[in-house]
C-alpha positions as CSV (number, residue, x, y, z in Angstrom):
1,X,8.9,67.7,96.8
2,X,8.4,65.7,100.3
3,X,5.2,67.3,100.3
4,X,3.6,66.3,97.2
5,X,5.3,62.9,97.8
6,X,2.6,62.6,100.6
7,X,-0.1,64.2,98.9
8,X,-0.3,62.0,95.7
9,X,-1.1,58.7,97.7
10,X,-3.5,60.6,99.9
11,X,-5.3,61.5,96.9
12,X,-5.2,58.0,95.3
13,X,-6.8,57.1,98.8
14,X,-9.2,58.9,98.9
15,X,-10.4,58.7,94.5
16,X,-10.8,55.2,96.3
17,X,-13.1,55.9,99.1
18,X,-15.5,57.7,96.5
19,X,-15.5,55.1,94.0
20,X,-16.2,52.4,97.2
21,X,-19.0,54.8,98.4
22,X,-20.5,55.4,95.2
23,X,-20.5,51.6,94.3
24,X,-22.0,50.7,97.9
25,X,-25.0,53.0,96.8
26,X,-26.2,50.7,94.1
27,X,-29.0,48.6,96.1
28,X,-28.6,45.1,95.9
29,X,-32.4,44.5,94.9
30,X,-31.9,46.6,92.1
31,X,-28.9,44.8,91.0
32,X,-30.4,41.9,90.8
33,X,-33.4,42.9,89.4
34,X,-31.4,44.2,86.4
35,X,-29.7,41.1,86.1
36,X,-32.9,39.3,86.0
37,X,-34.7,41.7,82.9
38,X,-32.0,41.8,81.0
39,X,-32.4,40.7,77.7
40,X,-33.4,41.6,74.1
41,X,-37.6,42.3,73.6
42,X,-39.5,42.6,70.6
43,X,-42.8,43.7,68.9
44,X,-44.7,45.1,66.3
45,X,-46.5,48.0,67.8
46,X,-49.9,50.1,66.2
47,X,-48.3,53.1,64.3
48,X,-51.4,55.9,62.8
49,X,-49.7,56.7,59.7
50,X,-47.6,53.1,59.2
51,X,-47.7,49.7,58.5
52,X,-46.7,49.2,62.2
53,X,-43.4,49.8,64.0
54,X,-41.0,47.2,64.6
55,X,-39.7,47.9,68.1
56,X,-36.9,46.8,70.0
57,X,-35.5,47.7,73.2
58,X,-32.1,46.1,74.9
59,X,-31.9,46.3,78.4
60,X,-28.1,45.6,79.7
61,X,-27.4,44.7,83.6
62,X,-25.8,47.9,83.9
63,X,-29.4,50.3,83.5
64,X,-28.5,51.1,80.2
65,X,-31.0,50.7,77.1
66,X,-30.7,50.7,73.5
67,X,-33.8,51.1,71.2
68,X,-34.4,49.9,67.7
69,X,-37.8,51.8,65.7
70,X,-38.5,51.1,61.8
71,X,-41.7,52.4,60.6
72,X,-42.5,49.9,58.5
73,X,-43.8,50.6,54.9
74,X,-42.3,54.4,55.3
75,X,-38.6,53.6,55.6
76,X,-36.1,50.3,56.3
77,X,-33.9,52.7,58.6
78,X,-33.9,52.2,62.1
79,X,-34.5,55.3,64.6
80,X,-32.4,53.9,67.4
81,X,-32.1,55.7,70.8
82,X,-30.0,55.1,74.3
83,X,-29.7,55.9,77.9
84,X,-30.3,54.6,81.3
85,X,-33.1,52.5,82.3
86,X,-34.8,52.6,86.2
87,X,-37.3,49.7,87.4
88,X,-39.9,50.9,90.2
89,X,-41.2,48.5,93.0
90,X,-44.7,48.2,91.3
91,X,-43.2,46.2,88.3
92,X,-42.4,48.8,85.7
93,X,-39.4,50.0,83.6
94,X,-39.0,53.5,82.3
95,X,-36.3,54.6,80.1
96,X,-34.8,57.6,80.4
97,X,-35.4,59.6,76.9
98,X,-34.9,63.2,76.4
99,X,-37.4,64.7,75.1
100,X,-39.6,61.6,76.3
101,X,-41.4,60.4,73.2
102,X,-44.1,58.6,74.5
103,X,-43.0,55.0,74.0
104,X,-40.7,54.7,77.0
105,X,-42.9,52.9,79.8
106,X,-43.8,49.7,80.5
107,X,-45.2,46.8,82.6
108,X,-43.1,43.9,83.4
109,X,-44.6,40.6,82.5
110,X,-42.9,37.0,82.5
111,X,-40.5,37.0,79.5
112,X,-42.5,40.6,78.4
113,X,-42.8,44.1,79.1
114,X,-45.7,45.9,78.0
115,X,-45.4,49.4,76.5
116,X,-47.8,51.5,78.6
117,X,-49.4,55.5,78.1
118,X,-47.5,58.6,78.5
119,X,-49.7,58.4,82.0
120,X,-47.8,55.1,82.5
121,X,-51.1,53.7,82.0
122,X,-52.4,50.4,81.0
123,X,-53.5,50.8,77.2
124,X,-56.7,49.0,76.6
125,X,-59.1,48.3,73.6
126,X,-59.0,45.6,70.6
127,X,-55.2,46.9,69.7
128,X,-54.2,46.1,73.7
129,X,-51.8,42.5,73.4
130,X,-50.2,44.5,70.2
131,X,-48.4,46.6,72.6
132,X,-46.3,43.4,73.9
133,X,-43.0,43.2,73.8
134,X,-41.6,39.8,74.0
135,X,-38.0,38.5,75.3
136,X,-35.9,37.0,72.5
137,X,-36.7,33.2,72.2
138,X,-39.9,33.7,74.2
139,X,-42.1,34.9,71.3
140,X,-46.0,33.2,71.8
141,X,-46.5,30.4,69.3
142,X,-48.3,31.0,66.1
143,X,-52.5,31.3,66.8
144,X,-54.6,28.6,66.6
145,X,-56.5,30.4,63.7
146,X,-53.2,31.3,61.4
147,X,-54.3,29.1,58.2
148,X,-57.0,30.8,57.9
149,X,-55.9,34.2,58.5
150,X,-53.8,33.4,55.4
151,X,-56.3,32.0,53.8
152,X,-57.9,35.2,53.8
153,X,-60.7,34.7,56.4
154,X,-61.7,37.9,58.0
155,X,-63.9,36.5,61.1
156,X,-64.6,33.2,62.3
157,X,-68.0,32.0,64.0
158,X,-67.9,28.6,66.1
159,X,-70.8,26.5,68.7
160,X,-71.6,23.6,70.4
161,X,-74.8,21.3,70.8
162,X,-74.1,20.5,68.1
163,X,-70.8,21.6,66.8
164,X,-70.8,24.6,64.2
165,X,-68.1,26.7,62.8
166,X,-68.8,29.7,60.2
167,X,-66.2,31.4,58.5
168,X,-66.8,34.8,56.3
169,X,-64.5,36.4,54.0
170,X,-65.9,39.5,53.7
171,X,-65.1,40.8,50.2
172,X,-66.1,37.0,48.8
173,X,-68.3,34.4,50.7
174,X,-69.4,32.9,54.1
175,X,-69.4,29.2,54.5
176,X,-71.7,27.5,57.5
177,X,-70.7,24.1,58.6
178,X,-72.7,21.5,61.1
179,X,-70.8,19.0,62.5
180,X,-72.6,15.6,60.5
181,X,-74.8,17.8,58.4
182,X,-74.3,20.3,55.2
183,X,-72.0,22.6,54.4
184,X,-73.6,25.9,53.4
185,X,-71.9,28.5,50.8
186,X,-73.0,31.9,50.7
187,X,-71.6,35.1,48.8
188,X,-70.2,38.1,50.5
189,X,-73.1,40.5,51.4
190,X,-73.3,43.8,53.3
191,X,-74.2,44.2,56.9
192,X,-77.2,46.0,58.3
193,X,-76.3,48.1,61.7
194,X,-79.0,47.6,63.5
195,X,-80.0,50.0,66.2
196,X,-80.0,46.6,68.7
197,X,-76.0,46.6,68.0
198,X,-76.1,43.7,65.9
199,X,-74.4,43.2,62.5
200,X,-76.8,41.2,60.0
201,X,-75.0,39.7,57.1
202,X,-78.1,38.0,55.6
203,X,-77.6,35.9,52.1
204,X,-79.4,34.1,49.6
205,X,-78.2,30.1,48.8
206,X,-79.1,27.0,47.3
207,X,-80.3,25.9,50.6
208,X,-82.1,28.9,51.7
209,X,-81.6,31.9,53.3
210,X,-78.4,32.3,55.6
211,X,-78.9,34.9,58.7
212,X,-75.3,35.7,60.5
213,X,-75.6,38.4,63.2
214,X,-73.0,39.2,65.1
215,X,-72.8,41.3,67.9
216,X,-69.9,42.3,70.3
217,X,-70.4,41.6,73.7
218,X,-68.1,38.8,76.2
219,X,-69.1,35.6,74.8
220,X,-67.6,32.2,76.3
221,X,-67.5,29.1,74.0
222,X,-69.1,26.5,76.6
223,X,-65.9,24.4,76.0
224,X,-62.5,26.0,77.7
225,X,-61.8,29.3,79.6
226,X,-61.8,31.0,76.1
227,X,-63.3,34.5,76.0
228,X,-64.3,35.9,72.8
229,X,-65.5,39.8,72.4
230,X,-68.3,38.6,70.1
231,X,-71.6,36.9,70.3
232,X,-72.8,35.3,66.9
233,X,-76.2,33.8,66.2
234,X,-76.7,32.0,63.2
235,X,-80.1,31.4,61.5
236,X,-80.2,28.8,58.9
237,X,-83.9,27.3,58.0
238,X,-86.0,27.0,61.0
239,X,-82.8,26.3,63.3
240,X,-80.8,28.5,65.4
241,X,-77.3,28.4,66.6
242,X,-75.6,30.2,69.2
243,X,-71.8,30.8,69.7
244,X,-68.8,33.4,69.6
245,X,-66.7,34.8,67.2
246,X,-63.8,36.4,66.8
247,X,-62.2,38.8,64.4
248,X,-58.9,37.5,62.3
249,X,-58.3,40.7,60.3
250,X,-60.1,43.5,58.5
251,X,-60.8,43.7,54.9
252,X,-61.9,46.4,52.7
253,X,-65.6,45.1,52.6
254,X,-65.4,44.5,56.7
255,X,-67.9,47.2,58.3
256,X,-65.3,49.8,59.7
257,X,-66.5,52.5,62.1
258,X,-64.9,55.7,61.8
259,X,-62.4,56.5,64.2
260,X,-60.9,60.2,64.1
261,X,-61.5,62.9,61.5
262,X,-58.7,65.1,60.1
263,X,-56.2,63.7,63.9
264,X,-59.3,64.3,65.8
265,X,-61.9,62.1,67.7
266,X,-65.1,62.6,66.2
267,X,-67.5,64.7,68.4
268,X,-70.7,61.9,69.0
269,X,-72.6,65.2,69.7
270,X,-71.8,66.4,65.4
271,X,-73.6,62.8,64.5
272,X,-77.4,61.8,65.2
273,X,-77.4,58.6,64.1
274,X,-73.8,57.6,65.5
275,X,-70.4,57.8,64.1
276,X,-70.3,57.0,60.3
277,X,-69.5,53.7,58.9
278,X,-68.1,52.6,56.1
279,X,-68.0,49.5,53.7
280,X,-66.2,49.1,50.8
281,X,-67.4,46.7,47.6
282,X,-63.8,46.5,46.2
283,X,-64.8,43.7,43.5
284,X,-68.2,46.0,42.3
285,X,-66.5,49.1,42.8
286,X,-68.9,50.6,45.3
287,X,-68.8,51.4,48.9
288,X,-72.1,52.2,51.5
289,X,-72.4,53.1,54.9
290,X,-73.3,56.1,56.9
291,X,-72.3,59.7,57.6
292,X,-73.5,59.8,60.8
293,X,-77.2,60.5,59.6
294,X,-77.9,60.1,56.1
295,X,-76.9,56.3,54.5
296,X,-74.9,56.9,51.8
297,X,-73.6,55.0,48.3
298,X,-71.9,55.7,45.6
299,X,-68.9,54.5,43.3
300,X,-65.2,54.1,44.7
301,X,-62.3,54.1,41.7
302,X,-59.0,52.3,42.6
303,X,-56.5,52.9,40.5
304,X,-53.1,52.1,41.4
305,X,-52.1,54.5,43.7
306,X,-55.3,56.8,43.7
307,X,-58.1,56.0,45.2
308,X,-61.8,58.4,44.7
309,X,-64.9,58.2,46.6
310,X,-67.9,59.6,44.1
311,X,-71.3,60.9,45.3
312,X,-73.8,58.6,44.8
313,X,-77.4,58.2,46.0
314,X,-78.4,59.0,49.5
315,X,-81.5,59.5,52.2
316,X,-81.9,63.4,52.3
317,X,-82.9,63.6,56.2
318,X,-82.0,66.8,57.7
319,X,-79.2,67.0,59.8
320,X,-78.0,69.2,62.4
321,X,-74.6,70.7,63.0
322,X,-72.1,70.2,60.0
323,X,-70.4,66.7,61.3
324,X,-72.2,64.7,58.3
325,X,-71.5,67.7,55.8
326,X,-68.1,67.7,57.0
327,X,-67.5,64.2,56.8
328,X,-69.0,63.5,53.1
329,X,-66.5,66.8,52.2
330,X,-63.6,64.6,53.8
331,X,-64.5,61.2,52.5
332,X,-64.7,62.7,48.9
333,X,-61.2,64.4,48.8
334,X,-59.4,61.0,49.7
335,X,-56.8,60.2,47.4
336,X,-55.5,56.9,48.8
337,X,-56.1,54.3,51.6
338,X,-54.0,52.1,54.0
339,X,-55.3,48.7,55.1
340,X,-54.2,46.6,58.7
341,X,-55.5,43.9,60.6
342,X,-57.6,46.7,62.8
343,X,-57.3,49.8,60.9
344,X,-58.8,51.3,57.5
345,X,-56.9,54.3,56.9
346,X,-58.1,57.1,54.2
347,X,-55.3,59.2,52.9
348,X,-55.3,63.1,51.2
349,X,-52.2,63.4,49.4
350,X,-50.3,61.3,51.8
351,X,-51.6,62.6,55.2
352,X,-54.7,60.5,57.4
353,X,-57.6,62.5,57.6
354,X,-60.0,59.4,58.2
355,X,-59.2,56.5,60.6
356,X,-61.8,53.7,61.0
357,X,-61.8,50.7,63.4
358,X,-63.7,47.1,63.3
């Protein structure tokens, strides 16, 4: 009985030394590095077959994480997820998910992390800043261009010497403003892609014809530090007007380009005239574009929850391989259609086998 008298505080010693040894590990960086990031950090992230995912990721000071996921317009549950969280000395945070699922990397910003690639990555392209997560409280104020994203605008236009703005719904009208002079209304038209790269949106008003072409390339307004992907030149009588533009949201009659084909990226070899486009005449019930060498037309029904794409006239040049053929087979089995600010998605009994992009 002496025995294990001296044993049990021995081992009570030395339970002690392990937990003091194992708590003098943690560096003190780190700790305070944890202390500093954590928080509560929110988005709305791209999702291929969704409205968008409403993310959410809690990191505590400990390196643990809880995650948040609803797939919005497929179901209000969240898939949540938890573990342990490690920061690296080049500014990024990965969580520790088993099997890793893609989503579990990111940048550290000021009040943000930014989801990165399965690469770890930056992600790039127009869909880039959607892949922010902001720190609760710290969310960026409304844009600058919010009324008339509401409103329904699809792009806006804007100059100087003198000042101009333009603003074009693209299933209803364009309206052309000078600062001091008229105010020009013009219908809703489809665009030309022209082999230059521009987009041509040319109408017919009161006042003459109305020339819009819009181009993508850096553009800077002349006025701020403002960079805009787009280059607009307006034409309107014998004047012409230089500025940028920038894209609010898409719309069915926007000029969507196609994106993947049946989950796939489209091969630009299958295509002699470039990838498809589409545009949709949801008011006429018509669409036009492309199928990556023939122009095509024809009539679109949309009926509640079904949606059919009919053959219609077309050019009859000959094409090579059997991307256009393939294509024109897909585009006429779609059954339904999903619509985001970036995105046209064309469904075939619930699954995307056509993904455009602005």
């Amino acid at each position: 009985m002496a025995t294990f008298k001296r044993i049990l505080p021995f081992a009570a010693f030395a339970l002690l030394l392990a937990a003091c040894s194992q708590s003098s590990k943690i560096d003190p960086a780190q700790a305070a590095k944890a202390q500093k990031l954590a928080g509560k950090y929110m988005g709305t992230t791209p999702c291929a077959d969704c409205e968008g995912i409403e993310y959410t990721v809690t990191l505590n000071p400990d390196f643990t994480y809880t995650t948040s996921m609803i797939y919005k317009g497929k179901s209000t549950d969240p898939f949540s997820s938890s573990g342990k969280w490690s920061y690296s000395a080049d500014d990024k945070i990965k969580l520790d998910m088993t099997p890793p699922q893609g989503m579990n990397q990111f940048e550290v910003g000021d009040n943000q992390i930014t989801m990165l690639d399965q690469q770890g990555n930056k992600i790039t392209g127009a869909l880039a800043d959607k892949y922010i997560l902001y720190r609760e409280g710290f969310a960026p104020p409304p844009s600058p261009h919010a009324k008339k994203k509401e409103a329904g605008i699809n792009f806006i236009g804007m100059g100087t010497e003198p000042f101009w703005a333009l603003d074009i719904d693209f299933e209803k009208s364009m309206q052309f403003n000078v600062l001091g002079g008229d105010t020009i209304n013009a219908p809703a038209v489809n665009a030309k892609n022209w082999s230059g790269g521009n987009l041509v949106y040319e109408a017919k008003t009161d006042k003459g014809t109305l020339n819009v072409a819009i181009r993508k390339e850096a553009c800077n307004d002349g006025m701020s530090d403002n960079q805009y992907e787009y280059s607009v030149t307006v034409k309107s009588g014998n004047k012409e007007y230089k500025g940028c533009g920038v894209y609010l949201a898409g719309s069915l009659g926007s000029l969507w380009t196609l994106k993947s084909i049946n989950g796939a990226a489209p091969d630009s070899s299958a295509f002699m005239r470039g990838r498809p486009v589409l545009q949709i005449d949801a008011p006429q019930g018509r669409y036009s574009g492309t199928d990556g060498c023939n122009t095509i037309n024809g009539k679109i029904t949309m009926d509640g929850g079904k949606t059919t794409f009919s053959p219609g006239p077309s050019t009859m040049m000959a094409c090579p391989g059997n991307g256009a053929a393939d294509y024109v087979k897909t585009l006429f089995g779609v059954t339904d259609y999903k619509l985001t600010d970036t995105e046209l998605t064309l469904l075939t009994d619930g699954k995307p086998v056509l993904v455009y992009g602005l």
